[in-house]
Each structure stands twice: as structure tokens, then as C-alpha cells.
Backbone atoms as SQL, in Angstrom:
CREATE TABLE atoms (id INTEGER PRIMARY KEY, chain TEXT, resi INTEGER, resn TEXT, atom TEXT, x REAL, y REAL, z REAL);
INSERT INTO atoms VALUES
  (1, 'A', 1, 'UNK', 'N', 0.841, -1.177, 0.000),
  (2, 'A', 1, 'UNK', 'CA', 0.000, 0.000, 0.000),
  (3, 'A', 1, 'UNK', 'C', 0.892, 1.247, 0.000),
  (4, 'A', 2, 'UNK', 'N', 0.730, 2.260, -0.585),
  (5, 'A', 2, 'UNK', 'CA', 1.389, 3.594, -1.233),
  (6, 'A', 2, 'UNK', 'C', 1.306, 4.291, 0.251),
  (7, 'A', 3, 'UNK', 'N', 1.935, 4.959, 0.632),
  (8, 'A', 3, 'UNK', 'CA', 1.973, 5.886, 1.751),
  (9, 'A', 3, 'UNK', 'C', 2.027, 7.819, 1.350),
  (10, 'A', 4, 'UNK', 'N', 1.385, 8.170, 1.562),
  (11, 'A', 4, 'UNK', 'CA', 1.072, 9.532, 1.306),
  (12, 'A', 4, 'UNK', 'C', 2.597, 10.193, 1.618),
  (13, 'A', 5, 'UNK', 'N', 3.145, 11.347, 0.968),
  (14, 'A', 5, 'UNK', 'CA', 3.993, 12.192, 1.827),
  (15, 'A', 5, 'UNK', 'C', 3.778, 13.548, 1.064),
  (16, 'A', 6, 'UNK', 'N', 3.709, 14.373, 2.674),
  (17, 'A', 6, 'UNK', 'CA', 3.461, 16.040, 2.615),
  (18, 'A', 6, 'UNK', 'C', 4.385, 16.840, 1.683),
  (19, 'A', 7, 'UNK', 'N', 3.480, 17.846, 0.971),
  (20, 'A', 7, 'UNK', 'CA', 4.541, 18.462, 0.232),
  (21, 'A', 7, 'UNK', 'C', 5.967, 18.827, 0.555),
  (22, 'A', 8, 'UNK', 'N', 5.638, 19.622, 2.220),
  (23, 'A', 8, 'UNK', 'CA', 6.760, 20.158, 2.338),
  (24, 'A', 8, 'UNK', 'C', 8.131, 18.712, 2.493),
  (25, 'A', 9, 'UNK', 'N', 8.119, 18.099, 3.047),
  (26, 'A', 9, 'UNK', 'CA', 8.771, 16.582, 2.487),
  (27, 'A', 9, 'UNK', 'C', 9.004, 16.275, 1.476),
  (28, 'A', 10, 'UNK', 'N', 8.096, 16.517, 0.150),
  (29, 'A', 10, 'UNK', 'CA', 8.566, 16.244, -0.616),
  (30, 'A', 10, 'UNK', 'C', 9.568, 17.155, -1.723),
  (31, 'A', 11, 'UNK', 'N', 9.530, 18.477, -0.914),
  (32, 'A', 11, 'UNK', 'CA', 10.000, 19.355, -1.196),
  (33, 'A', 11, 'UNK', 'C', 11.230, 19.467, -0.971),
  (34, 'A', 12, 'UNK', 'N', 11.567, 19.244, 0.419),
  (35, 'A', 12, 'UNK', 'CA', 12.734, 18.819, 0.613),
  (36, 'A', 12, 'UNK', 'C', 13.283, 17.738, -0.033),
  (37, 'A', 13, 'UNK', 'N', 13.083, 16.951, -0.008),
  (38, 'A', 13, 'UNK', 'CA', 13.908, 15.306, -0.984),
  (39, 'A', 13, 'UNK', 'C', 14.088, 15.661, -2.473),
  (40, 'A', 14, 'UNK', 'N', 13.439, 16.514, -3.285),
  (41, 'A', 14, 'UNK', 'CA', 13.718, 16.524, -4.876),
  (42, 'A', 14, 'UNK', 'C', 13.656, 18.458, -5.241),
  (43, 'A', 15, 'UNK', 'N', 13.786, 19.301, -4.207),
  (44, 'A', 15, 'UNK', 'CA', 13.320, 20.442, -5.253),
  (45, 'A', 15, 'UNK', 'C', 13.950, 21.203, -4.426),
  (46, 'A', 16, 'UNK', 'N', 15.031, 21.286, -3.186),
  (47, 'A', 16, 'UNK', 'CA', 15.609, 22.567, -2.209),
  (48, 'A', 16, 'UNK', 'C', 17.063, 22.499, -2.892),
  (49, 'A', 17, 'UNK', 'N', 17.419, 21.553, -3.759),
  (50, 'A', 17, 'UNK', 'CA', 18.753, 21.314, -4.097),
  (51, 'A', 17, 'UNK', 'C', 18.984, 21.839, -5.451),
  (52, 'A', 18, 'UNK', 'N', 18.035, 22.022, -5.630),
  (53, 'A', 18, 'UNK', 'CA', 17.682, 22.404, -7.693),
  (54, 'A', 18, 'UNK', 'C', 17.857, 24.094, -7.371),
  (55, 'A', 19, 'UNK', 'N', 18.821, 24.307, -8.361),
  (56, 'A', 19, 'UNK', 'CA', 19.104, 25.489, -9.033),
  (57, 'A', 19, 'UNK', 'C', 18.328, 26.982, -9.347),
  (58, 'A', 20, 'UNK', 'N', 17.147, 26.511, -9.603),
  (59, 'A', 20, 'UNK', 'CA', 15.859, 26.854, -9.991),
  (60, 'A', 20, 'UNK', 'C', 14.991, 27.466, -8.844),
  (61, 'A', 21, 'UNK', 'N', 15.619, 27.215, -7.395),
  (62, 'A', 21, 'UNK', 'CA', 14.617, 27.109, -5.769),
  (63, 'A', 21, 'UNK', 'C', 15.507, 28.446, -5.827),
  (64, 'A', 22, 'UNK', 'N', 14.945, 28.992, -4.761),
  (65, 'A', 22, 'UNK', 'CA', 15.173, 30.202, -3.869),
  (66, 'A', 22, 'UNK', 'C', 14.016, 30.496, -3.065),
  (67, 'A', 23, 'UNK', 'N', 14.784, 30.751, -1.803),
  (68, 'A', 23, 'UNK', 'CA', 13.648, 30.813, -0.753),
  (69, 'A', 23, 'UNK', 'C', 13.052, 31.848, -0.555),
  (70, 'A', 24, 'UNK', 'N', 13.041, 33.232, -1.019),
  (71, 'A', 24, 'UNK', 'CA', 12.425, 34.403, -0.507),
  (72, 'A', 24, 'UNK', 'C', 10.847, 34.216, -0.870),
  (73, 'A', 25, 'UNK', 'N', 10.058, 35.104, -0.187),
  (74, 'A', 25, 'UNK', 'CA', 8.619, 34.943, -0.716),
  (75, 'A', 25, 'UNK', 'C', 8.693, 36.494, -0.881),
  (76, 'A', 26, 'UNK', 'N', 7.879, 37.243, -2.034),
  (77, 'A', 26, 'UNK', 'CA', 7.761, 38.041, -2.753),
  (78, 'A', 26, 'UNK', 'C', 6.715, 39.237, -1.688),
  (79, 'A', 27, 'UNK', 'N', 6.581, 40.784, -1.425),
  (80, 'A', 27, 'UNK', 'CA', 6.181, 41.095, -0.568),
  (81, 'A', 27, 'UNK', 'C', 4.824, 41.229, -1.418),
  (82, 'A', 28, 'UNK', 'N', 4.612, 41.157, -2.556),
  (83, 'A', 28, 'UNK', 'CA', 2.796, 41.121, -3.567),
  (84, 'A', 28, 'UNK', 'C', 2.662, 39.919, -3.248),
  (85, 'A', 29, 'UNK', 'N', 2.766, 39.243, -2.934),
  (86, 'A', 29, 'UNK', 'CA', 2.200, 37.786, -2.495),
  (87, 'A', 29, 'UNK', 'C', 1.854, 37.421, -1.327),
  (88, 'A', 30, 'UNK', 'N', 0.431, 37.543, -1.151),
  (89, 'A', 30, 'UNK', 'CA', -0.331, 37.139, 0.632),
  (90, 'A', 30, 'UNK', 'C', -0.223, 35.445, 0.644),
  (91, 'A', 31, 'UNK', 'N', -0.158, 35.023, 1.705),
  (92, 'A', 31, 'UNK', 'CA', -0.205, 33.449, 2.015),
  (93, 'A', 31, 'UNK', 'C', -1.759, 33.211, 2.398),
  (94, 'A', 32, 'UNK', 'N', -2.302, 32.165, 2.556),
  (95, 'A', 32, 'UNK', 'CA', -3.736, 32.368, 3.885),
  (96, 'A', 32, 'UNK', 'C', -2.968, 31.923, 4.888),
  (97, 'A', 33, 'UNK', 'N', -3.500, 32.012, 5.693),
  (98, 'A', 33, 'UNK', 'CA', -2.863, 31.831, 7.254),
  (99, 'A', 33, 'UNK', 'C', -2.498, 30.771, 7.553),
  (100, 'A', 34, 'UNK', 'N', -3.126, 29.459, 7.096),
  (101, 'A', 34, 'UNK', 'CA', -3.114, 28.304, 7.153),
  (102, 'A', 34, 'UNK', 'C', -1.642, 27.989, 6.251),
  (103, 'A', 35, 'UNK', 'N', -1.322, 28.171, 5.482),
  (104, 'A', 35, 'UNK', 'CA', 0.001, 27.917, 4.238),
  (105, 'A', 35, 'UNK', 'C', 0.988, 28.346, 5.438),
  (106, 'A', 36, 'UNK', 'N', 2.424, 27.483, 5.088),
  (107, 'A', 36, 'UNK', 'CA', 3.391, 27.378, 4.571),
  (108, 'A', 36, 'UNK', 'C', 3.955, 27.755, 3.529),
  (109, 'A', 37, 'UNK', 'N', 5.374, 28.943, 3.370),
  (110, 'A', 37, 'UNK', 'CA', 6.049, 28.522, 2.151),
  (111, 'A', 37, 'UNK', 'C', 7.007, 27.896, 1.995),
  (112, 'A', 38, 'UNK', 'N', 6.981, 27.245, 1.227),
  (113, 'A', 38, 'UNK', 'CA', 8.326, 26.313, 1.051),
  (114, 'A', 38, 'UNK', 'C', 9.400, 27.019, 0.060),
  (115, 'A', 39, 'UNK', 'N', 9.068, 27.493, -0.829),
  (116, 'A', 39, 'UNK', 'CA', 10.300, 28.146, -1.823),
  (117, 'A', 39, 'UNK', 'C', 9.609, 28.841, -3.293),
  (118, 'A', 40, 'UNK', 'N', 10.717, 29.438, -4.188),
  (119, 'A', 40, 'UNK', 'CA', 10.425, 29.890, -5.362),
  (120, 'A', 40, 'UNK', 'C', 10.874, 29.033, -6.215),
  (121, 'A', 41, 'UNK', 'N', 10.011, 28.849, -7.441),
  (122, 'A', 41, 'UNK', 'CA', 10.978, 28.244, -8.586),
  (123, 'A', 41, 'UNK', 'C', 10.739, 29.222, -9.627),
  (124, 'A', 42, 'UNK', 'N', 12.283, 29.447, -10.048),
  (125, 'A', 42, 'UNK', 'CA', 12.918, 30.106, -11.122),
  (126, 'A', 42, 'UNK', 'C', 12.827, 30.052, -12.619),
  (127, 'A', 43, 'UNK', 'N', 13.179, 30.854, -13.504),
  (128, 'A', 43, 'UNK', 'CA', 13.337, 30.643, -14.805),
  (129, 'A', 43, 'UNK', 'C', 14.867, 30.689, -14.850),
  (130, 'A', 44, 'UNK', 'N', 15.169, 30.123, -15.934),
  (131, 'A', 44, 'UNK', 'CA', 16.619, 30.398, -16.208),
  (132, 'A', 44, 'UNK', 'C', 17.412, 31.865, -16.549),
  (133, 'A', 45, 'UNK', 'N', 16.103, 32.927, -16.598),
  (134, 'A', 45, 'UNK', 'CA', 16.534, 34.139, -16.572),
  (135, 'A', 45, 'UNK', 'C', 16.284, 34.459, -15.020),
  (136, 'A', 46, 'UNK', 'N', 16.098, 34.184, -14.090),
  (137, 'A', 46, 'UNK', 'CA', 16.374, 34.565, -13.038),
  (138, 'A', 46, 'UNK', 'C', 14.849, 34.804, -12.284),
  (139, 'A', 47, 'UNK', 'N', 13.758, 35.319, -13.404),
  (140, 'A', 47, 'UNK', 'CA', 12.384, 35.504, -12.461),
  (141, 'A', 47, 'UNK', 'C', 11.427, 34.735, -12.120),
  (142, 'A', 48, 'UNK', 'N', 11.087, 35.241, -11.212),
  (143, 'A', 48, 'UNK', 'CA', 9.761, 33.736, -10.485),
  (144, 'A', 48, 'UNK', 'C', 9.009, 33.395, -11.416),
  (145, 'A', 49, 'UNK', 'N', 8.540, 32.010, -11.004),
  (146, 'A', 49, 'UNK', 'CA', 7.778, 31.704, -12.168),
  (147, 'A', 49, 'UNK', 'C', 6.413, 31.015, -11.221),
  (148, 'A', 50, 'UNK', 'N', 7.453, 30.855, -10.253),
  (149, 'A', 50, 'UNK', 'CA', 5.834, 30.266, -9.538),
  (150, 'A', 50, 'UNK', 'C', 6.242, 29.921, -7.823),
  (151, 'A', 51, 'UNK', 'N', 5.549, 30.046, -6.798),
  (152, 'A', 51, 'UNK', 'CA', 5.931, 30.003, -5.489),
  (153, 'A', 51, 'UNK', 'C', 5.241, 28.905, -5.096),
  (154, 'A', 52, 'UNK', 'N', 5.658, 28.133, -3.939),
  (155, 'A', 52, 'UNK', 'CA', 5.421, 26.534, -3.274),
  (156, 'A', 52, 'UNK', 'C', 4.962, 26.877, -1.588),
  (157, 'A', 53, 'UNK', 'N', 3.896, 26.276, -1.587),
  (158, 'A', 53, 'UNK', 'CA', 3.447, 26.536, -0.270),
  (159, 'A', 53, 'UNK', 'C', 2.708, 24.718, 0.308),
  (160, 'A', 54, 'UNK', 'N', 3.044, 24.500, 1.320),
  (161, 'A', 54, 'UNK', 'CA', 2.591, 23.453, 1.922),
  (162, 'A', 54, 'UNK', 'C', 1.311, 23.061, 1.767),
  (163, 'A', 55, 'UNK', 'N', 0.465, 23.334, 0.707),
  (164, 'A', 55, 'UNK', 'CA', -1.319, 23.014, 0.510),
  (165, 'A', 55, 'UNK', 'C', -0.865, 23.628, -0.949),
  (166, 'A', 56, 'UNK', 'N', -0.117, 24.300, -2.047),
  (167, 'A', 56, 'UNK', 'CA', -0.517, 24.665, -3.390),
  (168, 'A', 56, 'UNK', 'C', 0.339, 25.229, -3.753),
  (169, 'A', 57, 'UNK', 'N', 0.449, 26.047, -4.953),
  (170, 'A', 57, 'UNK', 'CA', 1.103, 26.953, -5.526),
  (171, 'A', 57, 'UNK', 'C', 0.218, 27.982, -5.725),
  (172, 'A', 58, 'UNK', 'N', 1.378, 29.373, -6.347),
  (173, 'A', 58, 'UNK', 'CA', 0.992, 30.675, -6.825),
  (174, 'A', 58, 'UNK', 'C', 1.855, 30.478, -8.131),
  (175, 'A', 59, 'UNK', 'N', 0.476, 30.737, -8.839),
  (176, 'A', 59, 'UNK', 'CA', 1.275, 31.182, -10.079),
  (177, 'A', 59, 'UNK', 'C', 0.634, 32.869, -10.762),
  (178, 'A', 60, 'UNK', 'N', 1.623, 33.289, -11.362),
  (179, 'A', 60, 'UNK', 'CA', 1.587, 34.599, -11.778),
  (180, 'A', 60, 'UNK', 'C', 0.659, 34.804, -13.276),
  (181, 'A', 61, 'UNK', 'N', -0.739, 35.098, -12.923),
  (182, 'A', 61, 'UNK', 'CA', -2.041, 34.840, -14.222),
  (183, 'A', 61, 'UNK', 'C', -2.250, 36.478, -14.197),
  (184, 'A', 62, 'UNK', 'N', -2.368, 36.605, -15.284),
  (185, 'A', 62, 'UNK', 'CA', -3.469, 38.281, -15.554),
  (186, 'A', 62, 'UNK', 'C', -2.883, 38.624, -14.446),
  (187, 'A', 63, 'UNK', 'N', -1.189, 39.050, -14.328),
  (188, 'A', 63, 'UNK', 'CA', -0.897, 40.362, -13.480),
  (189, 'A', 63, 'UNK', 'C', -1.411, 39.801, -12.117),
  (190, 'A', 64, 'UNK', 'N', -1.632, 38.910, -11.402),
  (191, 'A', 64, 'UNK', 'CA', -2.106, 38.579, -10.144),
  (192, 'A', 64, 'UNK', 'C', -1.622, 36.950, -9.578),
  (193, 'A', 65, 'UNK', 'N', -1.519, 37.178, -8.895),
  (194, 'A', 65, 'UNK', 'CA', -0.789, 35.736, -8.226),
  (195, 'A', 65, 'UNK', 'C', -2.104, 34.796, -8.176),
  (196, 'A', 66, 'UNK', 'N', -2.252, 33.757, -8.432),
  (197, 'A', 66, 'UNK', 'CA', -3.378, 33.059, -8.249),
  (198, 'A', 66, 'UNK', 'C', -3.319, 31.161, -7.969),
  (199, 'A', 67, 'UNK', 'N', -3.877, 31.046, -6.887),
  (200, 'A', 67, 'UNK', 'CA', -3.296, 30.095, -5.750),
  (201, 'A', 67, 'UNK', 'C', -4.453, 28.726, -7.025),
  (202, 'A', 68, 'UNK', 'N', -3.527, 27.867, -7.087),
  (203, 'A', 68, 'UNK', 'CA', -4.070, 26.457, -7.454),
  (204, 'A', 68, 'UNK', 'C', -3.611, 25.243, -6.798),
  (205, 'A', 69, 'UNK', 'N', -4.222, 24.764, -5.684),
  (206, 'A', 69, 'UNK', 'CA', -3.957, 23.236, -4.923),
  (207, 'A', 69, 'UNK', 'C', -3.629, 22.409, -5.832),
  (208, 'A', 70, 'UNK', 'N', -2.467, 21.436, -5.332),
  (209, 'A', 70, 'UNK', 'CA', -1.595, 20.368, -5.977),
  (210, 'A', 70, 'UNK', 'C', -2.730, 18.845, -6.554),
  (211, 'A', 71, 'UNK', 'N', -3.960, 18.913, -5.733),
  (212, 'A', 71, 'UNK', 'CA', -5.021, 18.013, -6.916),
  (213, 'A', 71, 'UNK', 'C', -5.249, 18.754, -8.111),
  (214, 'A', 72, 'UNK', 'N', -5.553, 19.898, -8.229),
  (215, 'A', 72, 'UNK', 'CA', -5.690, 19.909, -9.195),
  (216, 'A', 72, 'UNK', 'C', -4.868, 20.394, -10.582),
  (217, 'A', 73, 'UNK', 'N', -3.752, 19.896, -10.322),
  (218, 'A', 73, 'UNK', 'CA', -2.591, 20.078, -11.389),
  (219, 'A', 73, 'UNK', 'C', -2.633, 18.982, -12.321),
  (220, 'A', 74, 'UNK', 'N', -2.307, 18.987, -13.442),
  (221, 'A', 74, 'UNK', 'CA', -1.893, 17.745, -14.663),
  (222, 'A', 74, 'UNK', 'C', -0.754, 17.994, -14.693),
  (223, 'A', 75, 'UNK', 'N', 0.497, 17.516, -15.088),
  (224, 'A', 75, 'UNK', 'CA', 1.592, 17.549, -15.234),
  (225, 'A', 75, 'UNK', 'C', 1.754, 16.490, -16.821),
  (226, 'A', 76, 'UNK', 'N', 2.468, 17.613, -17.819),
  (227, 'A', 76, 'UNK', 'CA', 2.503, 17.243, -19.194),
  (228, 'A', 76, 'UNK', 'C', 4.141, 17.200, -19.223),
  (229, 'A', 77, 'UNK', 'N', 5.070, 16.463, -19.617),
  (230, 'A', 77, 'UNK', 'CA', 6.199, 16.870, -20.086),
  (231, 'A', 77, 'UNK', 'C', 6.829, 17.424, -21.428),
  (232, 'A', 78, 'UNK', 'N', 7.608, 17.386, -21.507),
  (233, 'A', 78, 'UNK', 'CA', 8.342, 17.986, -23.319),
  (234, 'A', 78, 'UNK', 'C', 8.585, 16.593, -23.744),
  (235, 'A', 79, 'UNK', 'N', 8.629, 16.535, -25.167),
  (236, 'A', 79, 'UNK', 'CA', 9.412, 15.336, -25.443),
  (237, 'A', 79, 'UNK', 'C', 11.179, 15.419, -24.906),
  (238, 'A', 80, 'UNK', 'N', 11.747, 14.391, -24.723),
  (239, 'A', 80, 'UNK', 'CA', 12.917, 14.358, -24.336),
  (240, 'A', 80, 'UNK', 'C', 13.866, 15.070, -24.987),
  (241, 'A', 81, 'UNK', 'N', 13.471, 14.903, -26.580),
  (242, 'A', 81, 'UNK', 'CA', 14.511, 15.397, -27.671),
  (243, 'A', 81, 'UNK', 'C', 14.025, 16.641, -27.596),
  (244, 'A', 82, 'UNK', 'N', 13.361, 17.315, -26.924),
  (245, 'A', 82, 'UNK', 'CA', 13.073, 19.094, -27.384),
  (246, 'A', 82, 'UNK', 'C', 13.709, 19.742, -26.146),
  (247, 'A', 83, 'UNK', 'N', 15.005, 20.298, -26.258),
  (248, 'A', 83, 'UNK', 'CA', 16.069, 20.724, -25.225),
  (249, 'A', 83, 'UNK', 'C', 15.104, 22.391, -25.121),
  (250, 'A', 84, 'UNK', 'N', 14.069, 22.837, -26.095),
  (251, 'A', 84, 'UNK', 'CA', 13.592, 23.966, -25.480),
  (252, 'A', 84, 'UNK', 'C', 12.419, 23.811, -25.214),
  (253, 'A', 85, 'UNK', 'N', 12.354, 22.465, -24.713),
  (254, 'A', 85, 'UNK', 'CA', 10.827, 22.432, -24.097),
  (255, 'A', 85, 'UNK', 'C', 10.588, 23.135, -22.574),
  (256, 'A', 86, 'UNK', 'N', 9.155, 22.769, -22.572),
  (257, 'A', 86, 'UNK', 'CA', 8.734, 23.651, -21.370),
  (258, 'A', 86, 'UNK', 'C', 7.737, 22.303, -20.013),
  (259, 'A', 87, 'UNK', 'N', 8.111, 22.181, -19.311),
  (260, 'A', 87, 'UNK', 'CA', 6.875, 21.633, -17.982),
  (261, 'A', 87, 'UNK', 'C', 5.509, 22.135, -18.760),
  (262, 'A', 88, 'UNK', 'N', 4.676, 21.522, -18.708),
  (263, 'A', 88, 'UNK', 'CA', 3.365, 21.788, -18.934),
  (264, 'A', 88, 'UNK', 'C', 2.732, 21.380, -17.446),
  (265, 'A', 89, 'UNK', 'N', 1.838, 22.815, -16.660),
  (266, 'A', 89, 'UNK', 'CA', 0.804, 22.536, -15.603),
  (267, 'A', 89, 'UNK', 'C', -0.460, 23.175, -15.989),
  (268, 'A', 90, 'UNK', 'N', -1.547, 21.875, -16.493),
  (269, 'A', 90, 'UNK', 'CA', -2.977, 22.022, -16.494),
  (270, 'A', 90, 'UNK', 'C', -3.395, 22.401, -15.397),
  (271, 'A', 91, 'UNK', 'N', -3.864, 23.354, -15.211),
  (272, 'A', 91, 'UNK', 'CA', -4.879, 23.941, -13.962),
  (273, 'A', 91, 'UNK', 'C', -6.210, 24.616, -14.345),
  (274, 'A', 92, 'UNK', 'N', -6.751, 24.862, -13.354),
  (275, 'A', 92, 'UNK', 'CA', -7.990, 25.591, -13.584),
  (276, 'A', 92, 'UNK', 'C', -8.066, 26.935, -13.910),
  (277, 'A', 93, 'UNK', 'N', -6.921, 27.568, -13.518),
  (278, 'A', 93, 'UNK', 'CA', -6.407, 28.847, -13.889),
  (279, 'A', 93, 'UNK', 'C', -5.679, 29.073, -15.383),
  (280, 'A', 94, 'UNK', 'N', -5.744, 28.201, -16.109),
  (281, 'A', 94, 'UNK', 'CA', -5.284, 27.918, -17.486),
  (282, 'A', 94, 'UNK', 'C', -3.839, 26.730, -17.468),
  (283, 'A', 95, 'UNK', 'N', -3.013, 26.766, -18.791),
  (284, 'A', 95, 'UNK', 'CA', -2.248, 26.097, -18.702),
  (285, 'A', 95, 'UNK', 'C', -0.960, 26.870, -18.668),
  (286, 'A', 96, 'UNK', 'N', 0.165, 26.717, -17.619),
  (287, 'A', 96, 'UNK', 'CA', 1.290, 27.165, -17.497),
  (288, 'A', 96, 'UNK', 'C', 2.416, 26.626, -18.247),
  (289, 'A', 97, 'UNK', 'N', 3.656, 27.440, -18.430),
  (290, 'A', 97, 'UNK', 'CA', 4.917, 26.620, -18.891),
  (291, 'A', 97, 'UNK', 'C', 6.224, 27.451, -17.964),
  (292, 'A', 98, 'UNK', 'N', 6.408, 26.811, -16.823),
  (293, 'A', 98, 'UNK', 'CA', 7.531, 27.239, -16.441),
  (294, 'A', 98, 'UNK', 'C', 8.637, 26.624, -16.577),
  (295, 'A', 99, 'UNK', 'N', 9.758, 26.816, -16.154),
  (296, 'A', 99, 'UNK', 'CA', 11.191, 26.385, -16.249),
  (297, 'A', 99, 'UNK', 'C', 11.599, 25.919, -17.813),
  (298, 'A', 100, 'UNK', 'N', 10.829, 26.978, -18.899),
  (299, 'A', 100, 'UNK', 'CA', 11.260, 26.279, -20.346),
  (300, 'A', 100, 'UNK', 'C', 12.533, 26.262, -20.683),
  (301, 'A', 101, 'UNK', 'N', 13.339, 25.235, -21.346),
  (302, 'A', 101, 'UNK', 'CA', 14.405, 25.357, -21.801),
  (303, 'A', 101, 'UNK', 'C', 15.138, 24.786, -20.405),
  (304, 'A', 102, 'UNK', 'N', 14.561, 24.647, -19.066),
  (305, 'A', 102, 'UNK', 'CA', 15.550, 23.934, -18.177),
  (306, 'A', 102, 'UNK', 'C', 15.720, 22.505, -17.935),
  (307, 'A', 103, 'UNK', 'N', 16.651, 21.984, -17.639),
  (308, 'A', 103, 'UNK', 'CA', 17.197, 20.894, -17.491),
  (309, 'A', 103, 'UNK', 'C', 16.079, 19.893, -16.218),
  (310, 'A', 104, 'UNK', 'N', 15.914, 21.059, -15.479),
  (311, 'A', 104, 'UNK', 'CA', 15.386, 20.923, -13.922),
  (312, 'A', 104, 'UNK', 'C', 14.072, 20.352, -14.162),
  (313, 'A', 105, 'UNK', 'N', 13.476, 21.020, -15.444),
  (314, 'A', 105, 'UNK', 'CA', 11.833, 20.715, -15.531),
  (315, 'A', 105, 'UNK', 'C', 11.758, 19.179, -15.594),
  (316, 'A', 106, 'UNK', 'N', 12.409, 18.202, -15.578),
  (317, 'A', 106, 'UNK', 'CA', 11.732, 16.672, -14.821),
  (318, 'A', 106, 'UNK', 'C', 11.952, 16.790, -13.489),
  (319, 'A', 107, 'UNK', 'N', 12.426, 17.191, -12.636),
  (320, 'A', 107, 'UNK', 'CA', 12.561, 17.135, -11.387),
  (321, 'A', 107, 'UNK', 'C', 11.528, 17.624, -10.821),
  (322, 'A', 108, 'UNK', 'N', 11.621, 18.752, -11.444),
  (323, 'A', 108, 'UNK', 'CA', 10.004, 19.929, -11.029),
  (324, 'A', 108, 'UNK', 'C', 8.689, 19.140, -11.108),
  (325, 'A', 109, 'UNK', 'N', 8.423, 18.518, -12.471),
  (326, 'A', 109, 'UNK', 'CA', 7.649, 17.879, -12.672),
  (327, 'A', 109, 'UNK', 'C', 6.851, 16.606, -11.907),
  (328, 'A', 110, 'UNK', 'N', 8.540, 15.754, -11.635),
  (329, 'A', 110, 'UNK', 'CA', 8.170, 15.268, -10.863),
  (330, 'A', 110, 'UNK', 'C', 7.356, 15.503, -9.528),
  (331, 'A', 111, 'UNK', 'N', 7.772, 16.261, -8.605),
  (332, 'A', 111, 'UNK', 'CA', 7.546, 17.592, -7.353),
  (333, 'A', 111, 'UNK', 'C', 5.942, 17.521, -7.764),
  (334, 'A', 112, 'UNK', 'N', 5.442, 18.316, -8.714),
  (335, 'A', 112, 'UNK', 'CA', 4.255, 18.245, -9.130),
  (336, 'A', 112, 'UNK', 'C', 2.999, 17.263, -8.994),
  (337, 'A', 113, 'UNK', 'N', 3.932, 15.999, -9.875),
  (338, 'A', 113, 'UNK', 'CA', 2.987, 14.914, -10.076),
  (339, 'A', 113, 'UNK', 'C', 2.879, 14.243, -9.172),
  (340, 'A', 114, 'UNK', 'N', 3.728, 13.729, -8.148),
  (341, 'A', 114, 'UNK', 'CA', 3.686, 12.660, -7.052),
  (342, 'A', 114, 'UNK', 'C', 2.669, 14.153, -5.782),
  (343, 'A', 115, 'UNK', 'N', 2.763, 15.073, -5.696),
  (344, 'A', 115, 'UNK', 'CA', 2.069, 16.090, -5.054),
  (345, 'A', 115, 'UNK', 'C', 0.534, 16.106, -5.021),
  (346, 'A', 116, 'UNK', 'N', 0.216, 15.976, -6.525),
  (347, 'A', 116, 'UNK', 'CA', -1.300, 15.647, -6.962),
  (348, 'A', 116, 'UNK', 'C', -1.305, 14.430, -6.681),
  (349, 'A', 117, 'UNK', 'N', -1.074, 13.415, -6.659),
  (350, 'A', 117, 'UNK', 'CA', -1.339, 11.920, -6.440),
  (351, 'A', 117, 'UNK', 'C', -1.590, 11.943, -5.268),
  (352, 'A', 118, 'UNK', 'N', -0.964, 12.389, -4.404),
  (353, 'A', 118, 'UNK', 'CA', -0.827, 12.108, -3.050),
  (354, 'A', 118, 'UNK', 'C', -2.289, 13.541, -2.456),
  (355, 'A', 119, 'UNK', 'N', -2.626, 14.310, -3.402),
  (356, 'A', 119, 'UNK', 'CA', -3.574, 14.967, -2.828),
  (357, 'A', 119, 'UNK', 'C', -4.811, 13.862, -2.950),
  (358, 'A', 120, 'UNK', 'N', -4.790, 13.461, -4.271),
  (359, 'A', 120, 'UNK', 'CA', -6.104, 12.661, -4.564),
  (360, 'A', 120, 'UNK', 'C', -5.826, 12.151, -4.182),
  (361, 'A', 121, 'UNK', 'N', -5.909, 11.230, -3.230),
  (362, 'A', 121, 'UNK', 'CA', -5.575, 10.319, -2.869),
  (363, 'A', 121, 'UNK', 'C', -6.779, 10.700, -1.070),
  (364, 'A', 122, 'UNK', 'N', -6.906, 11.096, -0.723),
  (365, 'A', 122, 'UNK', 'CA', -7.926, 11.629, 0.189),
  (366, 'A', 122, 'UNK', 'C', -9.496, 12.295, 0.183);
């Protein structure tokens, strides 16, 4: 039987070591009270692309940060051979492409997908 593990756990084991993390949280960005943040992930030019909180992410839509929980993410990859591919995250807030062109985006991805599994999963 599969055993659940919390983001911030899983955050630590595959995504505090990646290149791409930085820990500051942004002062336009409110938490709810209840969140945790865990970190930023980067573009390879240096700007946020999206922030990690212990229940979801923020991602940056229409000029506004906008919070989507880890059920409801899809996680699409690039083909292997497309070195300028991009992470694909289906959400309800549309579809994102962060970390394009990085190396990191299976790691990320991963982070993602085992995140939603483990949400549905309750």
C-alpha cells in the first residue's frame, strides 16, 4: 500500500537542491494563514515563475498571483529530444509553462505529479 507524503517533504527530498529554488517569498504575495512557504521556482533568466506553499502553488495569471492546490494540477512533459521544451501545468487557472528550456523541468515535474497523487488520494 502507497503511503502519502506532505509536500513540504517532498520538497525537501527533490526540489531545495535544484538550481531553480530560492527561498524568498515576494512582498505582492499574501499566504492564507493556514500555508506554509516552502520556496520559489525560477526561470533560467532569473524571475519567479511560480511560489510553493505546503497546501498549493501561486502562479503569476493576468498580473495577479493566483493560488491552485496540488489536486488539481496535470503535469505534461516535453518530449525528451526538445532541449527547449517547457513543464506543462494544467490547472484551472489555465495552462502554465515554467522552467522552459531547463534541465530541472523533470525534477520539477516530478515535485508536481507525485504532489497531486498524493492529494487525490484523500
Amino acid at each position: 500500500m502507497r503511503t502519502t507524503i506532505p509536500p513540504k517533504q517532498r520538497f525537501h527530498r527533490i526540489l531545495r537542491r535544484l538550481a531553480c529554488y530560492r527561498s524568498e517569498l515576494p512582498s505582492d504575495l499574501a499566504l492564507e494563514p493556514s500555508e506554509a512557504h516552502l520556496g520559489v521556482l525560477c526561470g533560467l533568466d532569473g524571475s519567479a515563475e511560480c511560489f510553493l506553499t505546503d497546501q498549493g502553488v501561486y502562479f503569476h495569471v493576468d498580473r495577479r498571483w493566483a493560488r491552485v492546490a496540488y489536486r488539481d494540477i496535470e503535469v505534461l512533459f516535453p518530449a525528451k529530444t526538445n532541449s527547449k521544451g517547457a513543464l506543462t501545468l494544467r490547472a484551472p487557472v489555465g495552462s502554465l509553462s515554467p522552467l522552459r528550456g531547463s534541465r530541472e523541468l523533470w525534477e520539477v515535474g516530478r515535485f508536481f505529479m507525485r504532489c497531486a497523487e498524493d492529494a487525490k488520494m484523500f
